[in-house]
N, CA, C and O of each residue as an XYZ file, in Angstrom:
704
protein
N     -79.190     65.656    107.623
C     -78.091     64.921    107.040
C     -78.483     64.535    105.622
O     -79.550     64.025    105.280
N     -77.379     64.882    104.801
C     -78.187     64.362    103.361
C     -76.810     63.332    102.885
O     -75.614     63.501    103.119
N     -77.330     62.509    102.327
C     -76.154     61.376    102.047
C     -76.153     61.080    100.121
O     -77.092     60.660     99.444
N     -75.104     61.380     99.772
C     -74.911     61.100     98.336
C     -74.272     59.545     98.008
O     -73.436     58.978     98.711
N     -74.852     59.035     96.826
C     -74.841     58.267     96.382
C     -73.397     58.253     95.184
O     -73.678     58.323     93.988
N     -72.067     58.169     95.562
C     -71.298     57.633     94.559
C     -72.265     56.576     93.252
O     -73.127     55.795     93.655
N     -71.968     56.707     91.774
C     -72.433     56.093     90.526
C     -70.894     55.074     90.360
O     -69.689     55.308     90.257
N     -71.557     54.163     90.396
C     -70.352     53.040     89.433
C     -69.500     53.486     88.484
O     -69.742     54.651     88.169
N     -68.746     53.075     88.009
C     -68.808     53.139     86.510
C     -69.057     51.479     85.394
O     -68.552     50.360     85.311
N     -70.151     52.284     84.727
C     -70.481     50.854     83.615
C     -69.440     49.552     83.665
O     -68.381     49.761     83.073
N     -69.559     48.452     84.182
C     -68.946     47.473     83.522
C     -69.363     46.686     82.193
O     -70.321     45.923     82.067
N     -68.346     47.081     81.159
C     -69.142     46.695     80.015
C     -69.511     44.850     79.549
O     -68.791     44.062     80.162
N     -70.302     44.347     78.783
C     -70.333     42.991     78.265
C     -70.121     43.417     76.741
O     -70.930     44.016     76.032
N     -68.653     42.898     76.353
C     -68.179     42.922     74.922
C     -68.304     41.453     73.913
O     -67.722     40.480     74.394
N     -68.869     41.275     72.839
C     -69.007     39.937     72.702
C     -68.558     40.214     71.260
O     -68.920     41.253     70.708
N     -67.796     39.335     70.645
C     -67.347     38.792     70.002
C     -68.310     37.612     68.857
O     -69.438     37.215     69.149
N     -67.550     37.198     67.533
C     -68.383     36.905     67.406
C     -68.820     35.717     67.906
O     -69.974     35.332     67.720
N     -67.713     34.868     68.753
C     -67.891     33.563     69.289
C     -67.610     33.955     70.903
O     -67.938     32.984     71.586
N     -67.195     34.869     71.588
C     -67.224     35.133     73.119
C     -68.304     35.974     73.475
O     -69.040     36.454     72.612
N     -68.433     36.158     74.518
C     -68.971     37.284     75.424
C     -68.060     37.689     76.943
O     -68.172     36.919     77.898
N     -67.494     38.490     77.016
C     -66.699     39.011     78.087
C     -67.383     39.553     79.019
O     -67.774     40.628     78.564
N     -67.697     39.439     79.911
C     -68.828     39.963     81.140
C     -67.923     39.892     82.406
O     -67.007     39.070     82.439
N     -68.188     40.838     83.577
C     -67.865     41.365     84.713
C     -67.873     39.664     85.340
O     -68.721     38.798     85.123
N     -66.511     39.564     86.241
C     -66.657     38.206     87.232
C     -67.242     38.307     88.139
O     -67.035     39.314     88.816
N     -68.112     37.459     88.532
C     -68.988     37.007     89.637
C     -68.698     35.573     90.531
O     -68.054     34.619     90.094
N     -69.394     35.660     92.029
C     -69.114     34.091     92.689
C     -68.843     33.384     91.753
O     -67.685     33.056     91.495
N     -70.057     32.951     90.944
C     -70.021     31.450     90.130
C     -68.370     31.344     89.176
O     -68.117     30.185     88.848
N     -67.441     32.258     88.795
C     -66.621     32.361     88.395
C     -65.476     31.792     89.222
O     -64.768     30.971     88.639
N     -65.154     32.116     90.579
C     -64.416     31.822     91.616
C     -63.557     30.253     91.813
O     -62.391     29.989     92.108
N     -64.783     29.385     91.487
C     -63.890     28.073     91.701
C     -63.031     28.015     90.630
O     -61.868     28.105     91.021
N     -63.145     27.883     89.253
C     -62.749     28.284     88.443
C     -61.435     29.101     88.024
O     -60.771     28.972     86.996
N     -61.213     30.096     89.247
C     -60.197     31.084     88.791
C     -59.549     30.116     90.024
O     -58.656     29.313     89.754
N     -59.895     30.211     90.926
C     -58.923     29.278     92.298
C     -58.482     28.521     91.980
O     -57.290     28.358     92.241
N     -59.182     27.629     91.238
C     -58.379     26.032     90.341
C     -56.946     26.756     89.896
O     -55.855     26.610     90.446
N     -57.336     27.752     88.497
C     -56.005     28.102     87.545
C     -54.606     28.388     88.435
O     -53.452     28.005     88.242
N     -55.296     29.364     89.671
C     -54.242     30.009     90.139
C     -53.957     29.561     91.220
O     -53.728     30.432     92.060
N     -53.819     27.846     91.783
C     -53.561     27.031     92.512
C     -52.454     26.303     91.632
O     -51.440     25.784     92.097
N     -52.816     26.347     90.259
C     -52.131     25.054     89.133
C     -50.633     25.984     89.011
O     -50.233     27.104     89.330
N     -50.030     24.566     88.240
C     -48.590     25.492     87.501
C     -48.859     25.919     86.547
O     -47.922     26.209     85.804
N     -50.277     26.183     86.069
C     -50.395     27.195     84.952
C     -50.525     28.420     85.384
O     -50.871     29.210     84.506
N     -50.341     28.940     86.628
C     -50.175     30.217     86.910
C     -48.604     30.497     86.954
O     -48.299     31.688     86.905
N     -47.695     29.689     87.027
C     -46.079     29.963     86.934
C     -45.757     30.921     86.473
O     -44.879     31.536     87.078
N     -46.282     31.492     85.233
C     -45.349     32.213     85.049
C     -46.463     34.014     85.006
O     -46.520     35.031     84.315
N     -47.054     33.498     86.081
C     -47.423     34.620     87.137
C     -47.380     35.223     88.378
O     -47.886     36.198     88.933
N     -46.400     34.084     88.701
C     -45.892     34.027     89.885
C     -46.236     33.110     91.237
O     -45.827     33.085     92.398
N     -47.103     32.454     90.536
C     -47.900     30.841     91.214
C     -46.832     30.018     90.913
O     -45.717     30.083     90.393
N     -47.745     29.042     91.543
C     -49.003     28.757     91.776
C     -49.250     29.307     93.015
O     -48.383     29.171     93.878
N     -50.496     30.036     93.328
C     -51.479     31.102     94.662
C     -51.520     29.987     95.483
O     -51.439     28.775     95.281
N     -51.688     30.804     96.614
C     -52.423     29.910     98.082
C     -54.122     30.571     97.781
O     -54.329     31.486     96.984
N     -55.066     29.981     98.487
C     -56.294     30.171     97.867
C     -56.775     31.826     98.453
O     -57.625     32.569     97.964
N     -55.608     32.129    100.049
C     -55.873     33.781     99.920
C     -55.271     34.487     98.959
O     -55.901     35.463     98.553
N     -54.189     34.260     98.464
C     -53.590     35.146     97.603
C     -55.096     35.691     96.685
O     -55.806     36.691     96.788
N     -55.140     34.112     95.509
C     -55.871     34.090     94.554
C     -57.083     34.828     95.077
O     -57.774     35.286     94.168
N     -57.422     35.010     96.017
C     -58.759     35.349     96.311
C     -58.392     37.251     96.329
O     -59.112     38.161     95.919
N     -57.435     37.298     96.772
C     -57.161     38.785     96.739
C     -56.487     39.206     95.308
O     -55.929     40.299     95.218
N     -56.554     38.301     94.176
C     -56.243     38.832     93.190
C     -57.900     38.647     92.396
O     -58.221     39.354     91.440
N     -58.638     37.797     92.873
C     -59.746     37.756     92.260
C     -60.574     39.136     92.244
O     -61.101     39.782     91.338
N     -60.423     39.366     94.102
C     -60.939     41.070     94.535
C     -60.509     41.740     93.969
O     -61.405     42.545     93.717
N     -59.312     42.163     93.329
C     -58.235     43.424     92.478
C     -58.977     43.491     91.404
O     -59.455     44.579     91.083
N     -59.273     42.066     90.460
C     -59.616     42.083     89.077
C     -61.035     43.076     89.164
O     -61.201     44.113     88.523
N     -62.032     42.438     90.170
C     -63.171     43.271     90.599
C     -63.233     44.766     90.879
O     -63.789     45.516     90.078
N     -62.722     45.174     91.902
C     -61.924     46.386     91.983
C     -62.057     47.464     91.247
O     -62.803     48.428     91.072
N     -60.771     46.823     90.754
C     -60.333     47.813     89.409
C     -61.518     48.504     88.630
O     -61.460     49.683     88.280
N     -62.106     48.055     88.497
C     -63.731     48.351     87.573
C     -64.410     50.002     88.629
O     -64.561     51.105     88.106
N     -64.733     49.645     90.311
C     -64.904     51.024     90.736
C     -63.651     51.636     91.081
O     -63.872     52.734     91.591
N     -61.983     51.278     90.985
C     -61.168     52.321     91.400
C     -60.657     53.280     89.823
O     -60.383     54.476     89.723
N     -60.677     52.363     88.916
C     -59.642     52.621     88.034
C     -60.890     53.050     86.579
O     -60.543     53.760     85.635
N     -62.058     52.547     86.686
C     -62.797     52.489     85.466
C     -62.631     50.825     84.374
O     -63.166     50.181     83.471
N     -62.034     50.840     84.864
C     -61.249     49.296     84.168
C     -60.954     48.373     84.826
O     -60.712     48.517     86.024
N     -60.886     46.946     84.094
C     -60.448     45.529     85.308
C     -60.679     44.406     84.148
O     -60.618     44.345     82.920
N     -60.972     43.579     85.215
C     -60.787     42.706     84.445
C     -62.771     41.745     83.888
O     -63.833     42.140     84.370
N     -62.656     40.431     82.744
C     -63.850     40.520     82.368
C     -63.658     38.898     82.435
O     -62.491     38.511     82.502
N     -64.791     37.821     82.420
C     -64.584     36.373     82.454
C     -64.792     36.263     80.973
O     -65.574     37.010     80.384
N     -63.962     35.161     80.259
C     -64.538     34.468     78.868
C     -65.135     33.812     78.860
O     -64.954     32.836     79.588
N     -66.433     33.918     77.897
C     -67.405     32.801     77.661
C     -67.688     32.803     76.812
O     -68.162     33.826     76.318
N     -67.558     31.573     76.078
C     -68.214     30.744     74.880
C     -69.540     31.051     74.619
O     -70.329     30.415     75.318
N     -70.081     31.907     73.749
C     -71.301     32.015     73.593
C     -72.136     31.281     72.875
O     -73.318     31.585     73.037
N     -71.926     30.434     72.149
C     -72.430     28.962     72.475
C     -73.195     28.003     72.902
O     -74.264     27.436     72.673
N     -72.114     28.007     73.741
C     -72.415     26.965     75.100
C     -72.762     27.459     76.568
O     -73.454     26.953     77.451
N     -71.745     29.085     76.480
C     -71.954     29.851     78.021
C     -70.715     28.933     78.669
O     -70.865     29.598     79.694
N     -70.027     28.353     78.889
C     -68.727     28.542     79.330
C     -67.816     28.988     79.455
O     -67.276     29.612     78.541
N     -67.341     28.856     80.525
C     -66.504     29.829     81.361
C     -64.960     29.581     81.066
O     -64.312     28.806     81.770
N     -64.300     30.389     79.809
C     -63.282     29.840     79.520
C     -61.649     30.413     79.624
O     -60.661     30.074     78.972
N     -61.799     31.385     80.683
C     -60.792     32.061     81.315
C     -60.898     33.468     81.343
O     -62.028     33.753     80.946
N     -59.926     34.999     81.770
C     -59.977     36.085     81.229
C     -58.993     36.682     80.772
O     -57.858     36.267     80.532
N     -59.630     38.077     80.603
C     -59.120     39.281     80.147
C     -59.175     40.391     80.789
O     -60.201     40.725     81.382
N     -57.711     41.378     80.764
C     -57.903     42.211     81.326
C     -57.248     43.243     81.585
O     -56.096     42.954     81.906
N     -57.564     44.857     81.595
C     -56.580     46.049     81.234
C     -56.323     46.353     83.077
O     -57.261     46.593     83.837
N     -55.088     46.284     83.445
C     -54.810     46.619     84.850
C     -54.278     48.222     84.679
O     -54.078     48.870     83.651
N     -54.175     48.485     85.682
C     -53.435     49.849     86.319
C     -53.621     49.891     88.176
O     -54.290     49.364     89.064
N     -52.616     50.818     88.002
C     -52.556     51.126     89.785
C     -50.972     51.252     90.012
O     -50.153     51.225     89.094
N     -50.639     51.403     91.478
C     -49.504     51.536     91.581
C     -48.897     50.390     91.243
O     -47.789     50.735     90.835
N     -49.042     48.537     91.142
C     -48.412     48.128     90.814
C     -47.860     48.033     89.328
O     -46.948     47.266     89.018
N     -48.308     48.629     88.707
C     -47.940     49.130     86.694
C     -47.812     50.382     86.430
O     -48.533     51.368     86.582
N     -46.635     50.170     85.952
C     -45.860     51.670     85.248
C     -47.168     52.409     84.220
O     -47.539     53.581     84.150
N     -47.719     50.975     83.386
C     -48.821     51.483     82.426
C     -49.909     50.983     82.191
O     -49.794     50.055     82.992
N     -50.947     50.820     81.720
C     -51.874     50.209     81.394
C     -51.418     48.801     80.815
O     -50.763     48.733     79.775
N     -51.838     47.565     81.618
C     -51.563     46.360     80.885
C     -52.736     45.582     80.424
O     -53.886     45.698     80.846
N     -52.314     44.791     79.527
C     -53.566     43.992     78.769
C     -53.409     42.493     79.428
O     -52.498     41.875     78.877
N     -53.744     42.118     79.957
C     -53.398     40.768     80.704
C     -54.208     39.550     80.299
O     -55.401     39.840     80.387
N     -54.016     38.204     79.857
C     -55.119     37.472     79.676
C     -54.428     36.058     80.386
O     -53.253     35.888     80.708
N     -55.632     35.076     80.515
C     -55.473     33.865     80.888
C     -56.456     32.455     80.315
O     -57.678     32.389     80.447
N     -55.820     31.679     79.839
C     -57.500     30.542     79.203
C     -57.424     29.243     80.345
O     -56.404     29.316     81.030
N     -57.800     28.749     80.484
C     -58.023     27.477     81.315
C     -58.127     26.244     80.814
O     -58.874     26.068     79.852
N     -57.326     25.061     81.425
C     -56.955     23.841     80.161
C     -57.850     23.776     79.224
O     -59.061     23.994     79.243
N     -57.279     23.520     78.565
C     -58.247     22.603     77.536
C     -59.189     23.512     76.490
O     -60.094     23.029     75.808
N     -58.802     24.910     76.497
C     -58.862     25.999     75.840
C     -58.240     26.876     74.892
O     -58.769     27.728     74.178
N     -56.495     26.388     75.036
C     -56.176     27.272     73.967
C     -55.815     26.275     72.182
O     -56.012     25.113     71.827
N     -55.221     27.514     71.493
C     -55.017     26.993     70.542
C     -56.110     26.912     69.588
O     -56.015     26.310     68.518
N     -57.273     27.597     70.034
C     -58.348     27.982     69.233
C     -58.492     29.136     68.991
O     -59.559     29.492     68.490
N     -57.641     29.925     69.222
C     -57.982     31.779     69.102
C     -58.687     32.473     69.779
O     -58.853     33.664     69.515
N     -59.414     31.699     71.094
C     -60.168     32.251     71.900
C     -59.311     33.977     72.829
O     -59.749     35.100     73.077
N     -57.964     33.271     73.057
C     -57.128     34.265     73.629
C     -56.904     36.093     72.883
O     -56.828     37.261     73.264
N     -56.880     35.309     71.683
C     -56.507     36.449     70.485
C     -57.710     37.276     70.245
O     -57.671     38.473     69.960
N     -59.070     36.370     70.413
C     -60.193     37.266     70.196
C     -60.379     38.120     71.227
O     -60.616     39.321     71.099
N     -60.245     37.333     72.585
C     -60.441     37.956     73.763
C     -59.913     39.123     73.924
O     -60.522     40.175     74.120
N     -58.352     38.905     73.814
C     -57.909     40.260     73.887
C     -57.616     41.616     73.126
O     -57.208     42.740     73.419
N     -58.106     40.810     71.798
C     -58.134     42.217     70.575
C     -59.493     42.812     70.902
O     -59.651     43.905     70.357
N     -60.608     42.365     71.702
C     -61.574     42.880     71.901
C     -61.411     43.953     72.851
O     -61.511     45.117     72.461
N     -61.184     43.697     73.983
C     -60.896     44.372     74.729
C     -59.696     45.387     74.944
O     -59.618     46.299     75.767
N     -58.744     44.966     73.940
C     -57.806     46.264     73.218
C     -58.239     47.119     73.312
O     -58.252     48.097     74.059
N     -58.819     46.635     72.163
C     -59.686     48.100     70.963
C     -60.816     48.385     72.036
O     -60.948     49.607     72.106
N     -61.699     47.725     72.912
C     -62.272     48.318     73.735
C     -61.337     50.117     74.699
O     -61.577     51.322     74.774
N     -60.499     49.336     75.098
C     -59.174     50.365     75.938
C     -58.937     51.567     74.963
O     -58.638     52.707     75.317
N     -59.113     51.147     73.727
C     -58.529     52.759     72.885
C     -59.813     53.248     72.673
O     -60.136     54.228     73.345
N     -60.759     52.703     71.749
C     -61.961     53.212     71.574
C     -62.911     54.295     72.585
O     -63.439     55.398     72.442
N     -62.768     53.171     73.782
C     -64.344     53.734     74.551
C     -63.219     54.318     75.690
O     -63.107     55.524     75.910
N     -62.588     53.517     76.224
C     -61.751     54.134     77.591
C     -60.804     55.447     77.204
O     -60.460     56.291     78.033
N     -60.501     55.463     76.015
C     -59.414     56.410     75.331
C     -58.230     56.293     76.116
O     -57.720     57.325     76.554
N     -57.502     54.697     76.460
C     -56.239     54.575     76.817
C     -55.730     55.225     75.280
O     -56.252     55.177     74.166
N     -54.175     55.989     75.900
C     -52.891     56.485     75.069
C     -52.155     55.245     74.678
O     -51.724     54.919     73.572
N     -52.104     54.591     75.887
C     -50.458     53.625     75.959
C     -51.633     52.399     76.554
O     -52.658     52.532     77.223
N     -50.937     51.148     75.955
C     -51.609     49.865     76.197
C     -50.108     48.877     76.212
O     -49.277     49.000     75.312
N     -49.952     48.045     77.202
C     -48.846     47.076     77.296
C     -49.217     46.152     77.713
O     -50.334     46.077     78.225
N     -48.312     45.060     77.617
C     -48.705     43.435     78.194
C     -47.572     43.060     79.015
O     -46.896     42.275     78.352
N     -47.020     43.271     80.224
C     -46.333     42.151     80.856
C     -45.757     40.783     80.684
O     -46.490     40.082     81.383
N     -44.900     40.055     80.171
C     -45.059     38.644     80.243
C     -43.588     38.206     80.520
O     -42.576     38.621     79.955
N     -43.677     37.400     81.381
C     -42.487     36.611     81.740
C     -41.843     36.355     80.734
O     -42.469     35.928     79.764
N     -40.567     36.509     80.650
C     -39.766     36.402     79.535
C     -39.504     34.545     78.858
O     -39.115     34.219     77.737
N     -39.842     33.760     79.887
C     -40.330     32.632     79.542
C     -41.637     31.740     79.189
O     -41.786     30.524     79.069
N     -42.529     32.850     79.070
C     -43.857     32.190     78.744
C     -44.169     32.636     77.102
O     -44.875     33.581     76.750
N     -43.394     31.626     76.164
C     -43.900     31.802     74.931
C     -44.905     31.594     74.235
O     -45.065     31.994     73.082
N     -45.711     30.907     74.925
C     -47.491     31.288     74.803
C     -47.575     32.418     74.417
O     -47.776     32.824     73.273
N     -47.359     33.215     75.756
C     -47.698     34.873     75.737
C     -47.370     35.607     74.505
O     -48.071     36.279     73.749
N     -46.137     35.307     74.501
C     -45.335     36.234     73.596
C     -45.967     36.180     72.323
O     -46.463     37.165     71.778
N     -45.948     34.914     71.799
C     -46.507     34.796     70.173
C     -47.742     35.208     70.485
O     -47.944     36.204     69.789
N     -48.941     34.924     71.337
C     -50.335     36.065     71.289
C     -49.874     37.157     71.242
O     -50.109     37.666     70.146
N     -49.208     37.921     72.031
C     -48.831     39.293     72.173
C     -48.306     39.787     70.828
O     -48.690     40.879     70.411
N     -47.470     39.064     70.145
C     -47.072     39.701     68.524
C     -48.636     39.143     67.425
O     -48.948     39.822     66.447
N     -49.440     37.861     67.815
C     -50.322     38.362     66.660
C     -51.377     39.898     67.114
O     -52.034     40.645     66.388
N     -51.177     39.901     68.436
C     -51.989     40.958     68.440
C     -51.571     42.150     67.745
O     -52.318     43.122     67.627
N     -50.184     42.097     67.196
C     -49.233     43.581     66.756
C     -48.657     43.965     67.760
O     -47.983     44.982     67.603
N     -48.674     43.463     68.884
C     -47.815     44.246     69.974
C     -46.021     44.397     69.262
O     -45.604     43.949     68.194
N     -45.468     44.986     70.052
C     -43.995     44.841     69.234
C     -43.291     45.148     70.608
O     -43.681     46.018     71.385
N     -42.216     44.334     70.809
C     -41.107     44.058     72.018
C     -40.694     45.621     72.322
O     -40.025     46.200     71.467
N     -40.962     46.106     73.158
C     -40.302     47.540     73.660
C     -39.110     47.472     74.941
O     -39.371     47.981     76.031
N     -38.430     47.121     74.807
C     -37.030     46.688     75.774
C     -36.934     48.084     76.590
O     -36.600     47.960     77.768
N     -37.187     49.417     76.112
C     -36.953     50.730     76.909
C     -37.997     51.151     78.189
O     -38.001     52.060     79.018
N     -39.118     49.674     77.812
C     -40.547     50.373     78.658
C     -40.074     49.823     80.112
O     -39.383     48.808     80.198
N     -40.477     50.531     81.196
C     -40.476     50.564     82.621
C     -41.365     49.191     82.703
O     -42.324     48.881     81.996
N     -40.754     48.454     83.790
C     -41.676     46.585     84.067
C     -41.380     46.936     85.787
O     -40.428     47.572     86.238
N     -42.498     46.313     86.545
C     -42.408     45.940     87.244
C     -41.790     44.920     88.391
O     -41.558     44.887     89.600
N     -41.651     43.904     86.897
C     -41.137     42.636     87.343
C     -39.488     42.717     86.547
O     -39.327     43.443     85.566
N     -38.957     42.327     86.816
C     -37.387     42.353     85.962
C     -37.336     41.350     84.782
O     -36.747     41.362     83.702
N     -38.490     40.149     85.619
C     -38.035     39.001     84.533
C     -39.294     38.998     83.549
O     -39.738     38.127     82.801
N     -39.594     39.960     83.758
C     -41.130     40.493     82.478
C     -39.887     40.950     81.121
O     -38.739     41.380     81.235
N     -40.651     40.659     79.973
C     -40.499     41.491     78.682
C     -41.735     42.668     78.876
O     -42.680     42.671     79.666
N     -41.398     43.508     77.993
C     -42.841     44.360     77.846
C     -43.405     44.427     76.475
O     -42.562     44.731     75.631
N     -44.861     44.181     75.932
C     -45.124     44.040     74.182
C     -46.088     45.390     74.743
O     -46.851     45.415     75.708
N     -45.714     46.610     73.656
C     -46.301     47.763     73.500
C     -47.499     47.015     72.548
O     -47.251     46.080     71.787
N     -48.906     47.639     72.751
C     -49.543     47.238     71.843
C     -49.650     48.807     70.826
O     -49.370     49.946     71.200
N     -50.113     48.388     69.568
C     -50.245     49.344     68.678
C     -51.742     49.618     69.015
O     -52.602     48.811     69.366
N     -51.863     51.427     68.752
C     -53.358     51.816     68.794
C     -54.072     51.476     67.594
O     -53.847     51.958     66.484
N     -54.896     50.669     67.864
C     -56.601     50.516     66.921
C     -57.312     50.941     67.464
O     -57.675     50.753     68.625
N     -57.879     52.088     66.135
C     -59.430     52.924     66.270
C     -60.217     51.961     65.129
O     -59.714     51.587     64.070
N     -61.726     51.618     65.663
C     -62.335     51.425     65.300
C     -63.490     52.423     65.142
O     -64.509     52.097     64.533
């Protein structure tokens, strides 16, 4: 009997000049359970029961050996705090590659979001060689929206959504 060894694929650590984005682990967990218990998950379709969240915590993980991609925790490099994520989805529930992010109180409004996710953009075109990059967002979460246009995304009303009450922001390709 000879038994082969499936290879991962790399989960990368992208850092910024004030983050570091690294693969989620346990110590991450209470943390994400809090957010996605709160009404700051609303307009994700929370607030989670703590299985939901826990089976969206597994997806974010996931994704990394199904898809090559998933999701990454923010941290303050700094201090090393844990200050929400980022993250490129696919699968059957998305028409396309989405860029998804989240910060945790008492976090935004510093650009942490904007760094986070222009990193990992340009990660998606660069190294992954995504074509098409989109963001999901409830058509009432104007948080989202204004990150999503400084990133350059631009409102695509023709793109396929999952959700009905999603907008969709096409992001523009950056090669670095």
């Amino acid at each position: 009997m000879s038994v082969k060894t499936q290879s991962s694929p790399s989960i990368p650590v992208i850092e910024t000049d004030r983050l570091r984005l690294r693969a989620p682990n346990m110590a991450d967990w209470s943390l994400y359970a809090a957010f996605m218990a709160s009404d700051r998950a609303a307009h994700m379709g929370g607030p989670f029961t703590k299985t939901a969240a826990w089976g969206m915590f597994c997806h974010d993980v996931a994704q990394w050996r199904l898809m090559g991609h998933g999701s990454l925790m923010i941290y303050k490099r700094v201090d090393g705090t844990c200050i929400g994520q980022v993250g490129i989805n696919a699968g059957p529930l998305f028409p396309e590659h989405e860029l998804g992010w989240l910060l945790y109180p008492g976090f935004e409004g510093q650009g942490y979001a904007l760094e986070a996710a222009a990193a990992l953009r340009n990660w998606g075109f660069n190294v992954l060689g995504l074509k098409t990059l989109v963001s999901y967002i409830h058509c009432d979460n104007d948080k989202s929206r204004r990150l999503a246009e400084r990133l350059g995304a631009l409102l695509d009303d023709t793109a396929e959504r999952h959700d009905p009450e999603d907008v969709v922001y096409r992001h523009v390709v950056v090669r670095t």
